[in-house]
PADREN-103552 format. One record per residue: y, x, z of N, C-alpha, C in turn; residue number from 1; residue in one letter. Coordinates in steps of 0.05 Angstrom, whole numbers. Layout:
BEGIN
     n.py     n.px     n.pz    ca.py    ca.px    ca.pz     c.py     c.px     c.pz   seq   type
        Y        X        Z        Y        X        Z        Y        X        Z   NUM      A
...
***
This chain:
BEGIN
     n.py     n.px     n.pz    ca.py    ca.px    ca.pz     c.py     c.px     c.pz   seq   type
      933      423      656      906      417      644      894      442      632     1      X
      909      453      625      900      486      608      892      495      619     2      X
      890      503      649      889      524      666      864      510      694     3      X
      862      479      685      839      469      697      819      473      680     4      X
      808      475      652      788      476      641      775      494      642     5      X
      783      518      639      770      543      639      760      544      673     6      X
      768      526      697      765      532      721      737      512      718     7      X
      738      490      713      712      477      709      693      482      693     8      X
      697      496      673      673      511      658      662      534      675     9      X
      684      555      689      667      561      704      650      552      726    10      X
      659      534      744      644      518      754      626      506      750    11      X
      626      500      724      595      491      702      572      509      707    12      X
      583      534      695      570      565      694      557      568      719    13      X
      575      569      737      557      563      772      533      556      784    14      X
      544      527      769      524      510      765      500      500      763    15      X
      506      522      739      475      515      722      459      548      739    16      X
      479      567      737      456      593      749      451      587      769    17      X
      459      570      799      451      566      820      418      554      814    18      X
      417      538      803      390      528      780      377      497      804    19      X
      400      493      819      392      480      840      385      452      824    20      X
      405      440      811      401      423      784      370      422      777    21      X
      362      448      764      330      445      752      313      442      768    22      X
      319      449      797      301      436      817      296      405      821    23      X
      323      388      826      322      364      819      304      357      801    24      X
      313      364      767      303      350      750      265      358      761    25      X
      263      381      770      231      394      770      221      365      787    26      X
      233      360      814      225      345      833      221      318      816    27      X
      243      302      808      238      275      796      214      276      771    28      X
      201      305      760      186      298      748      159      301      760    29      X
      167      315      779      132      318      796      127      293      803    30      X
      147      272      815      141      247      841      139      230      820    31      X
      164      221      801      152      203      788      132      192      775    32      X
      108      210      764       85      204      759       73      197      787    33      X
       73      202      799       62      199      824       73      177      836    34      X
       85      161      831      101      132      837       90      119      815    35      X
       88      122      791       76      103      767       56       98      773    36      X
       40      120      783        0      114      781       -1      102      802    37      X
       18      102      822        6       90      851       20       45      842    38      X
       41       57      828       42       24      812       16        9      800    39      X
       12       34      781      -16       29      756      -33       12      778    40      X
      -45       22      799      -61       23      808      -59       -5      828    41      X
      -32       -5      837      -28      -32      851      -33      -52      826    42      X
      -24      -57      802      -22      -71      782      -52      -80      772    43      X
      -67      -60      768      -96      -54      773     -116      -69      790    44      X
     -101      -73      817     -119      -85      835     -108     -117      835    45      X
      -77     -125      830      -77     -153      831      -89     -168      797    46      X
      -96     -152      784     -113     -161      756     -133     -164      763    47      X
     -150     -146      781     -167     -154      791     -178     -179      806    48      X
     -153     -192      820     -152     -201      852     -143     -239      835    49      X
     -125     -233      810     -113     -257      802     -114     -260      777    50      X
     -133     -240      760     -140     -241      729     -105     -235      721    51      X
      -94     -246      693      -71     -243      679      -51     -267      688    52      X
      -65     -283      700      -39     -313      716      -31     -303      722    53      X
        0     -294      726       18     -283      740       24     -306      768    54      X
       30     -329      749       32     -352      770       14     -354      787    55      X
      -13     -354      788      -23     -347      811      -21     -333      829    56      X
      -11     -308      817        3     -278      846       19     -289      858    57      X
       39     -306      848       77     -316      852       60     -338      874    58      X
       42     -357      865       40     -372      894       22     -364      913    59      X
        3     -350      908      -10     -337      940        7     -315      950    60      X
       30     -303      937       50     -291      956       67     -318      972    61      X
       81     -336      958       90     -360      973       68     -363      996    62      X
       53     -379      979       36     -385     1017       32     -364     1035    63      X
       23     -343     1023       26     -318     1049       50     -316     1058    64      X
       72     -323     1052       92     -316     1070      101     -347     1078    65      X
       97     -370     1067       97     -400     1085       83     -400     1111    66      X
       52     -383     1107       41     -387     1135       49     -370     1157    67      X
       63     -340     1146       76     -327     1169       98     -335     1179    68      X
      112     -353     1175      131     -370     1184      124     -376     1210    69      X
      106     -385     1207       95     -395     1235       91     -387     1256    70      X
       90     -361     1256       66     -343     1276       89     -329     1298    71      X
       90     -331     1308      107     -317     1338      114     -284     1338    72      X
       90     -272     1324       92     -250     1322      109     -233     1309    73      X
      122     -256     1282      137     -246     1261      165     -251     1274    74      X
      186     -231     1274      211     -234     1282      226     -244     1266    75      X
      241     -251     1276      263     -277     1269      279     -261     1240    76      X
      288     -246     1237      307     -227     1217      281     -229     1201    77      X
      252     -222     1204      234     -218     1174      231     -239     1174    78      X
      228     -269     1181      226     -298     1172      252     -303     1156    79      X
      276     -293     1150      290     -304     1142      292     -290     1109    80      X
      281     -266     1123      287     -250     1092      259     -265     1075    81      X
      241     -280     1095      215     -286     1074      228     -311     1067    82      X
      240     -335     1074      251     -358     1073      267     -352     1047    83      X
      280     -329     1046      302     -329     1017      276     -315     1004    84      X
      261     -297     1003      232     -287      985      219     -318      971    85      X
      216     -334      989      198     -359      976      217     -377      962    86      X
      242     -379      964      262     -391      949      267     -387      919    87      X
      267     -344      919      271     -341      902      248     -341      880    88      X
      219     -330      891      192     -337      876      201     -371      867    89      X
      198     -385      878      196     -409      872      213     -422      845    90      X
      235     -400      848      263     -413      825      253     -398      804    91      X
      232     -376      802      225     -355      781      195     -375      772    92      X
      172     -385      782      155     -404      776      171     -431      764    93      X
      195     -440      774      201     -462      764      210     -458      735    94      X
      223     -426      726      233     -427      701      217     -410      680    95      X
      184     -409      693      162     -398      679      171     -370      669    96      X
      179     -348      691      191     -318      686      182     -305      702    97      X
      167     -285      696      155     -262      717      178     -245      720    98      X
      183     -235      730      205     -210      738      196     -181      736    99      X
      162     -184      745      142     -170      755      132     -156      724   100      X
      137     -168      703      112     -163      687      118     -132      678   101      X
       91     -122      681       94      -95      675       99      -78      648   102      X
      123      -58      653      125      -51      629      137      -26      639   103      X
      157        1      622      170       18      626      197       12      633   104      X
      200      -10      631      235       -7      636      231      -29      666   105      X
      214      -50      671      215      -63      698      205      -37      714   106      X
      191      -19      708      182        4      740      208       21      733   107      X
      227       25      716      253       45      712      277       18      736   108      X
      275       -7      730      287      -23      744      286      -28      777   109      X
      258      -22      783      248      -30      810      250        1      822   110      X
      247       24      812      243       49      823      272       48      826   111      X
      294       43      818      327       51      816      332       37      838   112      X
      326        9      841      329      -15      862      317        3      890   113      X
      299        6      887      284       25      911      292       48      932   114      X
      304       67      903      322       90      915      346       96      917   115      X
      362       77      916      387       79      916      392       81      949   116      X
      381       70      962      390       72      990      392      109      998   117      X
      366      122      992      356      145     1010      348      167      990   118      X
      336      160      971      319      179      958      347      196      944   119      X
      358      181      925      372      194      893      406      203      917   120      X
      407      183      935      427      208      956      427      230      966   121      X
      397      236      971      390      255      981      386      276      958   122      X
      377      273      938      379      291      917      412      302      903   123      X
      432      279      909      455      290      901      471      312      927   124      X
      458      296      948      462      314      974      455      349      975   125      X
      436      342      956      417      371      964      444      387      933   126      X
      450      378      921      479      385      895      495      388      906   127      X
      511      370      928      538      380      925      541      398      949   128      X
      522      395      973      528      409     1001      534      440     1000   129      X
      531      444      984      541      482      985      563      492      963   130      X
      584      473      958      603      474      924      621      498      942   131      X
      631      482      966      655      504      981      633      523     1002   132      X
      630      508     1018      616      522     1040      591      545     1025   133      X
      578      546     1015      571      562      997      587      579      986   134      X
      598      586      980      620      603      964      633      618      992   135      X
      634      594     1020      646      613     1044      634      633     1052   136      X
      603      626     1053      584      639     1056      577      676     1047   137      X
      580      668     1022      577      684     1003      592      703     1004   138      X
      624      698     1012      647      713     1007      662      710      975   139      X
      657      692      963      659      694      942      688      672      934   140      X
      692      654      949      720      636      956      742      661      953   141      X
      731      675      970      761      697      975      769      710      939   142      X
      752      724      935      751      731      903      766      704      891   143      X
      756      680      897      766      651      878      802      652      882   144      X
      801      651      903      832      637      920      854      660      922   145      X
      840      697      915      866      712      902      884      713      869   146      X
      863      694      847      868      679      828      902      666      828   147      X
      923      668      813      942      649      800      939      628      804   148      X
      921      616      820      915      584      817      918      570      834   149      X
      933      548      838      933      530      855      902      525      874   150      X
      901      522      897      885      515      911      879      480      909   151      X
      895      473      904      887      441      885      872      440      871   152      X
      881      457      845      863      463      824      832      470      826   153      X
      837      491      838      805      503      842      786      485      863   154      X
      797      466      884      785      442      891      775      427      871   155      X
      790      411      856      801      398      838      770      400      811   156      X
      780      427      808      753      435      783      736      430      801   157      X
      719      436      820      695      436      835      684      410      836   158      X
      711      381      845      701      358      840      691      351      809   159      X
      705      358      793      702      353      769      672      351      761   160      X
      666      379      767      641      393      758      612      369      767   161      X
      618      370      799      596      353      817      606      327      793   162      X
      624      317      794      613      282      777      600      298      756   163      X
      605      307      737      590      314      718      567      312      717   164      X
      555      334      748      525      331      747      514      313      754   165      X
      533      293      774      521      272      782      518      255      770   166      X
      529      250      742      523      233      716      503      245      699   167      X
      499      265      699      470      262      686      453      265      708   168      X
      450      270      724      432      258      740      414      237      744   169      X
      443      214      755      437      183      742      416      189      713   170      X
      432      193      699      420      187      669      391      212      667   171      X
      389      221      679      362      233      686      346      223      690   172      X
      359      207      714      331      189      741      319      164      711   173      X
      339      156      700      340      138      677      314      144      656   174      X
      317      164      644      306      173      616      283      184      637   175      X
      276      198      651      242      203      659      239      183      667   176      X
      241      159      687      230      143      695      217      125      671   177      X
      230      118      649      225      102      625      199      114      609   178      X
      209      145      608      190      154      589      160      163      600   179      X
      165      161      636      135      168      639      127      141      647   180      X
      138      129      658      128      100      662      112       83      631   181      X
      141       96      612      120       76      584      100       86      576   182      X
       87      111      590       59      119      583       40      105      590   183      X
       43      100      614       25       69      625       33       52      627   184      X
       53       47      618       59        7      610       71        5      593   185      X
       78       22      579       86       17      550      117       18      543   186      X
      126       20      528      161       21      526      173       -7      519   187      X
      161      -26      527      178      -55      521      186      -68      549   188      X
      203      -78      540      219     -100      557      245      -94      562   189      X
      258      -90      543      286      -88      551      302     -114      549   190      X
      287     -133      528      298     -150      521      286     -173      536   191      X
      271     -168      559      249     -192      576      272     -205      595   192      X
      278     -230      593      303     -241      609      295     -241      639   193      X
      324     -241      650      305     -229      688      337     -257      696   194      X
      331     -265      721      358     -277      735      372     -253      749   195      X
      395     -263      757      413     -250      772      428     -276      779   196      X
      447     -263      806      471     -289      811      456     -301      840   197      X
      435     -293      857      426     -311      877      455     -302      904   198      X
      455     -320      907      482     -327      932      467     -323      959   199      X
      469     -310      975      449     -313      994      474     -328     1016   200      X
      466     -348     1036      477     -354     1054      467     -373     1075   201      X
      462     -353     1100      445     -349     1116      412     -348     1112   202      X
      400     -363     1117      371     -367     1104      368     -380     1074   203      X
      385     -393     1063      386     -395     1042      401     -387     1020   204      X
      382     -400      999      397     -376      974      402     -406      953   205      X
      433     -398      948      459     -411      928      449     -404      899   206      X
      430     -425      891      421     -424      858      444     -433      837   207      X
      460     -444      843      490     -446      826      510     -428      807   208      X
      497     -404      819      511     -378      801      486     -366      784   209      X
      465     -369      790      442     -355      783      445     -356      753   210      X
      440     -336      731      437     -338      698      423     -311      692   211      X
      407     -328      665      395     -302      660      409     -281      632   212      X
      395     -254      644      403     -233      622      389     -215      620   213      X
      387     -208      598      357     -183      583      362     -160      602   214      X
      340     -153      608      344     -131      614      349      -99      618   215      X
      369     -105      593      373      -83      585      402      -79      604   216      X
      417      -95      599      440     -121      610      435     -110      642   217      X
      416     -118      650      415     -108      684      411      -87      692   218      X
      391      -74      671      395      -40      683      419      -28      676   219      X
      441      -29      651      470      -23      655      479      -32      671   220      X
      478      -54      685      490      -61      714      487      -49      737   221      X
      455      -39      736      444      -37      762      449        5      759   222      X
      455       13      736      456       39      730      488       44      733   223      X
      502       22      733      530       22      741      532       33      767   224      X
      520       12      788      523       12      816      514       41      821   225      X
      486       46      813      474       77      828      502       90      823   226      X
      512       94      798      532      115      797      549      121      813   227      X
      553       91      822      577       96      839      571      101      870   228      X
      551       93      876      535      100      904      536      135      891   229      X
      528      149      883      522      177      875      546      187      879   230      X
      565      182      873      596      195      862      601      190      895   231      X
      598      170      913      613      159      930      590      182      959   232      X
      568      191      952      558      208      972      557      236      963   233      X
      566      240      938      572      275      929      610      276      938   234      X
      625      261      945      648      260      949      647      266      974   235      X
      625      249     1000      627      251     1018      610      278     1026   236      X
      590      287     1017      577      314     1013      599      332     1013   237      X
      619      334      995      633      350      985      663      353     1007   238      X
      662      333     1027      688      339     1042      672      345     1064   239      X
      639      345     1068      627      360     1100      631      391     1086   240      X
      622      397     1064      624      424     1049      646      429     1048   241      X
      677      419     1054      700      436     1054      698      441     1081   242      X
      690      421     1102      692      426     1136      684      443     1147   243      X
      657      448     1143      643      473     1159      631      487     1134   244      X
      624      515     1154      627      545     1138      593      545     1129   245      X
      574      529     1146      545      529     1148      538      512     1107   246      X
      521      526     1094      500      506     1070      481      487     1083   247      X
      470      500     1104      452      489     1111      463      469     1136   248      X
      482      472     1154      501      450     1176      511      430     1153   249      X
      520      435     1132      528      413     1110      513      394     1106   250      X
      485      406     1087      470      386     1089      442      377     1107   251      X
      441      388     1132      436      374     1149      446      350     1157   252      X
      475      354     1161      498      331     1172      493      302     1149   253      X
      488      319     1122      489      290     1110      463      275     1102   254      X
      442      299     1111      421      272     1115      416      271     1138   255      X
      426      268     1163      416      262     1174      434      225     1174   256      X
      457      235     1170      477      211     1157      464      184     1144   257      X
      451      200     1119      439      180     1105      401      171     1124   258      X
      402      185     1131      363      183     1147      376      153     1164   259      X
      401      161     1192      412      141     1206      412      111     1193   260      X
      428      119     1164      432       90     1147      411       78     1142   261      X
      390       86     1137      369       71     1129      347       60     1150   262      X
      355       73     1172      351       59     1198      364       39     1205   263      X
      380       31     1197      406       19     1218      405       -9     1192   264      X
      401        4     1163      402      -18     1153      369      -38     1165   265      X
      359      -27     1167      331      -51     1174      339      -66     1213   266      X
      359      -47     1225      351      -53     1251      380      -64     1263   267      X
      409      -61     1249      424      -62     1244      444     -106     1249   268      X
      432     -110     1246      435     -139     1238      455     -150     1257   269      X
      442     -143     1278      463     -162     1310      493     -142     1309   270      X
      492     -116     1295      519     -106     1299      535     -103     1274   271      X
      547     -123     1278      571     -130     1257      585     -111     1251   272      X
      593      -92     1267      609      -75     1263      596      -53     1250   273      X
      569      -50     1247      557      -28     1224      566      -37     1195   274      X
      572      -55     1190      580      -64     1163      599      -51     1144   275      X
      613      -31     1169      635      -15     1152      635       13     1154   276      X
      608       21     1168      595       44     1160      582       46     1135   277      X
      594       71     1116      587       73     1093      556       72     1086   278      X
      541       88     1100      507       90     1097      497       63     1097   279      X
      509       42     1111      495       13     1108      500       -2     1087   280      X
      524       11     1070      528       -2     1038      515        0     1020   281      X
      501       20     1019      493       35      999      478       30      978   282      X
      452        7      982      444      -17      980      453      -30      956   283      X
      471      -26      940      499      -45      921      473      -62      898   284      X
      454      -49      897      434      -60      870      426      -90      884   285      X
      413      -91      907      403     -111      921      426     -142      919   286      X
      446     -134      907      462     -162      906      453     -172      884   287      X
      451     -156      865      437     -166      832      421     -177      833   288      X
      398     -169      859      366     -178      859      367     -205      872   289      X
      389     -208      891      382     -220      906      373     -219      933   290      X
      375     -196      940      360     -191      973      389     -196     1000   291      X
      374     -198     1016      380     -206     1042      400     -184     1048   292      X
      433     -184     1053      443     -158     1058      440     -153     1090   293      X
      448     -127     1094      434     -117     1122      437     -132     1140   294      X
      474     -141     1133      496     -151     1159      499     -184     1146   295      X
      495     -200     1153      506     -226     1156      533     -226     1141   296      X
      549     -237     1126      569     -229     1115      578     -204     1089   297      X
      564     -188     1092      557     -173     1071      560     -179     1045   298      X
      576     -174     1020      580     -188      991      581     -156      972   299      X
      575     -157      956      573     -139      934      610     -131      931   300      X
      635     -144      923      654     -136      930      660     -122      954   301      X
      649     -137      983      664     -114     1009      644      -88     1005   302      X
      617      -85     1011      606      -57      999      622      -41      983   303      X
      628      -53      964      650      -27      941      677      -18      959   304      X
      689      -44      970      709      -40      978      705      -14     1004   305      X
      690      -14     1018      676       -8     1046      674       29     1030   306      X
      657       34     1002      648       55     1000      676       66      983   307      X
      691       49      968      712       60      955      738       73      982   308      X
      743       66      997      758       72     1025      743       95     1033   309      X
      717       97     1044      699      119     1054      707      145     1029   310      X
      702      137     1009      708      161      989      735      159      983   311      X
      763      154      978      783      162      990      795      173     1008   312      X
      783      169     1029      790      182     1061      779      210     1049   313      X
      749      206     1045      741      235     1040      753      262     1023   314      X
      762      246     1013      780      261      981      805      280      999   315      X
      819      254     1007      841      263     1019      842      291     1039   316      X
      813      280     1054      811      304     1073      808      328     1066   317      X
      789      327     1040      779      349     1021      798      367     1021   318      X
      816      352     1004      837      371      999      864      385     1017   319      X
      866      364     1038      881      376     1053      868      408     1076   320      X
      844      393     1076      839      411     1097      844      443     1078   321      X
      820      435     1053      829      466     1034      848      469     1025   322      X
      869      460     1023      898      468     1021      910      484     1040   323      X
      904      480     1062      910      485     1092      898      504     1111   324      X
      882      508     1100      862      522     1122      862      554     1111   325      X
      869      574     1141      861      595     1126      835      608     1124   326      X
      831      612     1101      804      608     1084      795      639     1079   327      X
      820      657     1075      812      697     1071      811      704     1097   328      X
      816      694     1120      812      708     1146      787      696     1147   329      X
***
């Protein structure tokens, strides 16, 4: 342990002068305003369209999606996901609860729900793809690995470092989204009760588990899951970065990884066997909400299980391969 700290502080040090980090935070503060106003503005036009009845929005979305039921045009996979949509509106009018109502912490809730698939991967992607392969690059590994140190170790610290950043990260995406969002909607609602618990099975949705909890309660839940989606694609980032010698073959490879997943989750459905491709998990918030999972069978336990195995394998490889590989020639 003595001889790992000083290896992760430097890796800290790295880190932070690479300054790739302040780019992140630069980016989430440019877009997010730019995601709030384009909210403001939707929010804006159904005040317009339905005055302050909320319940009025909740049933002309129902009938707009009762009458597309009908129509030939609409494919079978979006009739079903609207069939559990009108289920669940309907169980939220029956217990007089907007989900919707605008504030700073529901657009911090719905923006997290949003990006977990593509966006906040891709930003941890753009962190961890150069920890080794970068350093190969550089020539600067070789300087690392003539060190007293286990080649474990100096793996070892490098993972360390990436969770690190990848936890405040999370807690990044967290604290700007709240604080610019409560500029235009204000900083309340943590304590606004939301459901959770919808069972989805097949076209319908299992109201028997459903209960409600503040939502303060669900974004610790739902800030649980990102974490672990984050940890589980900087792990897998981090074993294409022990593989090849390329920054830029690294993270190409892993978005193009994640670009695939988010294809595959909308188009995905008839092949069962995508279910245990990691990029189609990724998703983990959508069980909270309630949404339709990609694959038929799909449960918030096999996802973990599915991404916890994906990031094991990865680990393992990590380190064997850098244990193994000669790395000064």
């Amino acid at each position: 342990m003595n001889s790992l700290l000083p290896l992760v502080k430097n890796e800290t040090i790295k880190m932070i002068k690479k300054k790739r980090f302040y780019v992140i935070i630069l980016v989430l503060l440019v877009l997010t305003p730019m995601f709030t106003y384009a909210q403001m503005k939707e929010s804006e036009s159904k005040r317009e369209k339905f005055g302050n009845d909320w319940r009025l929005e909740m049933q002309q979305a129902i009938t707009d999606n009762q009458n597309s039921l009908g129509s030939d045009r609409v494919p079978e996979e979006w009739k079903k996901y609207r069939r559990i949509y009108i289920q669940q509106l309907q169980y939220y009018l029956e217990h007089d609860l907007n989900p919707n109502e605008p504030s700073g912490v529901t657009f911090t809730r719905v923006f997290m729900n949003n990006s977990i698939n593509l966006f906040i991967p891709l930003l941890v992607v753009a962190m961890a793809s150069d920890l080794v392969s970068g350093e190969r690059t550089s020539g600067t590994i070789k300087m690392l690995l003539t060190r007293p140190v286990r080649r474990w170790k100096i793996l070892l610290s490098k993972l360390l470092t990436l969770f690190l950043f990848v936890s405040l990260l999370v807690l990044a995406v967290f604290v700007i989204c709240y604080l610019i969002a409560g500029l235009f909607f204000g900083y309340k609602g943590f304590t606004m009760p939301i459901f959770t618990g919808f069972q989805i099975h097949g076209s319908d949705v299992d109201m028997s588990k459903v209960h409600m909890v503040p939502q303060w309660k669900y974004l610790l839940m739902q800030s649980g899951l990102l974490w672990f989606v984050s940890i589980i694609v900087a792990i897998l980032s981090f074993m294409v970065s022990t593989l090849v010698r390329s920054t830029s073959a690294s993270i190409v490879i892993m978005m193009a990884a994640l670009i695939a997943g988010s294809i595959l989750t909308n188009m995905a459905s008839s092949w069962s066997t995508a279910k245990y491709l990691f990029m189609v998990n990724l998703g983990l918030t959508g069980y909270l909400s309630g949404t339709l999972p990609p694959i038929e069978g799909m449960t918030l336990v096999f996802s973990l299980g599915v991404l916890t195995v994906w990031g094991l394998l990865a680990l393992v490889v990590s380190f064997l391969v850098f244990t193994k590989r000669d790395i000064l020639n």
